[in-house]
C-alpha positions in Angstrom: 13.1 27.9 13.2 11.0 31.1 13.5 8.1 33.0 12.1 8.2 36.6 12.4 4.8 38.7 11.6 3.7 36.1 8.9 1.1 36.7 7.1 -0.5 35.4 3.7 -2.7 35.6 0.8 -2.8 33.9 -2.5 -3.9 37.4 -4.5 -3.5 41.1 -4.2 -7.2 41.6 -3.5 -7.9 37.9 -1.8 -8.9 37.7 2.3 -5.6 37.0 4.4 -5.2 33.3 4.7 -2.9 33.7 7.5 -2.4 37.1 9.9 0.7 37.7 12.2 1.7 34.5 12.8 4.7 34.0 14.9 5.9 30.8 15.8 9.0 29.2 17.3 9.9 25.7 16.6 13.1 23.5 18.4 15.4 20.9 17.2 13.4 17.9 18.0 10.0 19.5 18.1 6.9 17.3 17.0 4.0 19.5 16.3 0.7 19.0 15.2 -1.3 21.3 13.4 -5.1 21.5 13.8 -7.8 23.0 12.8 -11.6 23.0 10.9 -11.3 22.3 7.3 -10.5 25.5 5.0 -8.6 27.3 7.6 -5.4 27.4 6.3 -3.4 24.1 7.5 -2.3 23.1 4.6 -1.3 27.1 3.0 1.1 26.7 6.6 2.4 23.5 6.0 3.7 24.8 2.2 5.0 28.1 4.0 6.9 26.1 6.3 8.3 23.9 3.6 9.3 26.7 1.5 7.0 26.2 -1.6 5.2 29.2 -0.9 6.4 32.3 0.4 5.3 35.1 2.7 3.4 38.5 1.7 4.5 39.9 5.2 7.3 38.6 7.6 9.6 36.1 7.3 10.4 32.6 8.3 14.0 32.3 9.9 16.4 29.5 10.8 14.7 26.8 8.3 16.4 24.0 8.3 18.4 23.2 5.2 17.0 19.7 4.1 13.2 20.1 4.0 11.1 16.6 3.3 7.6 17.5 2.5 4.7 14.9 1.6 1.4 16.2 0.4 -1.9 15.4 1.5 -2.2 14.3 -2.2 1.1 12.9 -4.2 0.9 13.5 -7.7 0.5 10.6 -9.1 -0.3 11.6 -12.5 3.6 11.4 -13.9 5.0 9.3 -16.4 7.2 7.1 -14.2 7.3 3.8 -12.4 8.1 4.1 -8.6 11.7 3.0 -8.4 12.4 5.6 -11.5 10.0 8.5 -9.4 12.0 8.2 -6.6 15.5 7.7 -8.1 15.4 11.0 -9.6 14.2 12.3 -6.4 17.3 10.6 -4.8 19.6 12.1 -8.0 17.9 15.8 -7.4 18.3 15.6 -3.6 21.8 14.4 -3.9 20.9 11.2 -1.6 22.6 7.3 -2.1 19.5 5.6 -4.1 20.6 3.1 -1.8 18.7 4.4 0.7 15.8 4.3 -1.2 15.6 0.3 -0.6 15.9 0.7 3.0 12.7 3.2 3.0 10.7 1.1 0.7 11.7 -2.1 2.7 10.7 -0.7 5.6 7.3 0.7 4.0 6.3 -2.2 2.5 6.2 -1.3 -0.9 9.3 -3.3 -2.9 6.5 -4.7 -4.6 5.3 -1.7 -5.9 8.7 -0.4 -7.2 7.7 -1.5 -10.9 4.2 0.1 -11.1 3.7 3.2 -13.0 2.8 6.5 -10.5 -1.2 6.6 -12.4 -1.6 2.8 -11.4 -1.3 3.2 -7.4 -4.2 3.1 -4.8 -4.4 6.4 -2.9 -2.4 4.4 -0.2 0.2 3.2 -2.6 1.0 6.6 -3.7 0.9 8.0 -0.4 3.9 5.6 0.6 5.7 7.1 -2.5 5.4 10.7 -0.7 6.3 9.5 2.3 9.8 7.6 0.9 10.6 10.9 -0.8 10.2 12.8 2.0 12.2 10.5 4.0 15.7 9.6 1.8 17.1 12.6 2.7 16.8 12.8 5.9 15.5 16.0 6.3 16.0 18.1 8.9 12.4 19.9 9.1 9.8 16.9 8.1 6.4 18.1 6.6 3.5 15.6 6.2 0.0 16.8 5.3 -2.3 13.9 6.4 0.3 11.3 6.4 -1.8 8.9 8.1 -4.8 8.4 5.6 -5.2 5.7 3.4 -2.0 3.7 4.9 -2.5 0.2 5.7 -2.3 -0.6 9.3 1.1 -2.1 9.4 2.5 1.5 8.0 0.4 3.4 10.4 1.9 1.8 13.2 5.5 2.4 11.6 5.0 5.9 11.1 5.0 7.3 14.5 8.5 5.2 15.3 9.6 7.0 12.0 8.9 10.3 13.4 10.4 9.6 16.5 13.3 9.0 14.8 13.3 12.3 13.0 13.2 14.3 16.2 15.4 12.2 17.9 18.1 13.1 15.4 17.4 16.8 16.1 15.3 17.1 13.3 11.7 19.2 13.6 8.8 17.2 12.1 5.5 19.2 11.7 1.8 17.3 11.5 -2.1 18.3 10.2 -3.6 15.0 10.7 -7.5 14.2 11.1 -6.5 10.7 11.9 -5.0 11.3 15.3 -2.3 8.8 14.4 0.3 11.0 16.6 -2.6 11.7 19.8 0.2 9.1 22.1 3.1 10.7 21.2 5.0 12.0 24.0 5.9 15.4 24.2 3.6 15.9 21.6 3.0 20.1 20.6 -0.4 21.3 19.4 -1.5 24.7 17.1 -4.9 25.3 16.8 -5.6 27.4 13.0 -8.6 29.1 13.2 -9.7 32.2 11.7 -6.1 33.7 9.9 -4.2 32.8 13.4 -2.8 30.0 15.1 -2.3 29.0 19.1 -1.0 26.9 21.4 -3.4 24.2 22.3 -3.3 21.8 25.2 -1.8 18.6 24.5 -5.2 17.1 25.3 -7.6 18.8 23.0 -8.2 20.8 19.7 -11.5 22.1 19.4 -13.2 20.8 16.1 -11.0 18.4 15.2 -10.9 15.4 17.4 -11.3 12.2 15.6 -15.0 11.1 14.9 -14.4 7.6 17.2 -12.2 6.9 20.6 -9.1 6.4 19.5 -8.4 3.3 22.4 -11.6 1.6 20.4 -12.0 -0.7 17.4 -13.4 1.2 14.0 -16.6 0.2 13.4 -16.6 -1.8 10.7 -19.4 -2.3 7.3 -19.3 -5.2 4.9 -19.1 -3.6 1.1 -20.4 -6.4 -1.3 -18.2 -5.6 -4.7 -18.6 -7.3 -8.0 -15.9 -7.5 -10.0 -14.5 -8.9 -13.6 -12.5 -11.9 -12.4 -9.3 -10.5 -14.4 -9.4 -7.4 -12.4 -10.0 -9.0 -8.9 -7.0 -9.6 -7.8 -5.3 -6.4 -8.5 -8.2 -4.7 -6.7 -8.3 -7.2 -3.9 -4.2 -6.1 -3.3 -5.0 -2.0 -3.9 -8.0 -2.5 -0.9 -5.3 -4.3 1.4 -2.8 -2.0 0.7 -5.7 0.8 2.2 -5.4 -1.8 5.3 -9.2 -3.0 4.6 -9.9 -6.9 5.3 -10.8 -8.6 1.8 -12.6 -11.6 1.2 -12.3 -13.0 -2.6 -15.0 -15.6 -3.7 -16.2 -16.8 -7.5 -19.4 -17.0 -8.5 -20.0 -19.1 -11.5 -20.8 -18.0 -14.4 -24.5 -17.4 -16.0 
């Protein structure tokens, strides 16, 4: 796949988001994008995809099946989850057997009755990620893929992804997480300023992760007070984030 002179903007009289970009990418590329906040990460990711399309140049050789997950699923959509991503499966022309297999592997079958507006941020975030996935795209998108997942997931998604390039198939990253900062072979662009670069394999300025990846998170105790009806629904939603929960009753007054 290969971008030619791209360059965007979302208006006629807007600044250029993106200027002369031109970028080659390989069957079984991995490649991260990086990059301050507001630089245009996620304006590349959609060009790449094919939901947006350039002012100037062109984007050749795309791949034909294109699996995209947002930084932020749309939740907001009248469905349950097994009915979401069967019509995904119907559109894309994919067995909706396959979606048992992504959601088994995910750990989400319980979630397949719950209505999109119900899910953690997590919860729907696996929902991008299995619609990305059933078709077994040949260019892979994620936009932050990494945040809010619980830890089980987050482990599971770079195997995933190594699967996907594996295959042949091109898989491109922005993540603040550095969920991918091990993976071998790993290619970096820096977006900065309407351009992107190469960057060493070992550093992008501005966005290295707060904390050592190698070390534990540090950790702070959240004290939560809840209506006992509600608590255990919440209590799942905050492990499904991958946070440690504690549940104890306090009698009433």
């Amino acid at each position: 796949m290969r971008l030619s002179n791209l360059s965007f903007r979302y208006g006629r009289r807007d600044p250029w988001v993106l200027s002369g970009v031109g970028l080659a990418f390989d069957p079984g590329d991995v490649v991260e994008v990086v990059g301050p906040n507001g630089t245009g990460k996620s304006t590349l990711l959609r060009l790449l995809a094919g939901l947006l399309r350039p002012v100037k140049g062109a984007i050749e050789e795309r791949p034909g099946t294109v699996g995209y997950a947002p930084e932020r699923f749309p939740a907001d959509q009248p469905f349950t989850v097994a009915a979401y991503l069967r019509h995904m499966a119907d559109i894309r022309r994919v067995n909706p057997a396959r979606i048992g297999e992504w959601t088994e592997r995910l750990g989400m079958d319980h979630l397949l009755g719950r209505r999109l507006p119900e899910l953690s941020k997590g919860s729907a975030h696996k929902v991008g990620l299995v619609q990305a996935l059933v078709c077994e795209p040949g260019l892979l998108i994620l936009d932050e893929p990494f945040a809010g997942l619980d830890a089980a997931t987050r482990a599971e998604l770079p195997r995933i992804i190594g699967e996907v390039s594996a295959r042949g198939g091109i898989v491109v990253v922005s993540d603040h997480q550095g969920g991918l900062r091990a993976f071998p072979a790993l290619r970096r662009h820096e977006v900065r300023d309407g351009t992107v670069r190469d960057l060493p394999a070992e550093a992008a300025a501005g966005d290295a992760p707060a904390h050592d990846a190698g070390a534990p998170m540090p950790m702070t105790v959240l004290e939560v007070a809840v209506a006992a009806p509600k608590a255990a629904e919440l209590a799942d939603r905050l492990r499904a984030e991958g946070h440690a929960v504690r549940v104890t009753r306090e009698a009433a007054r």
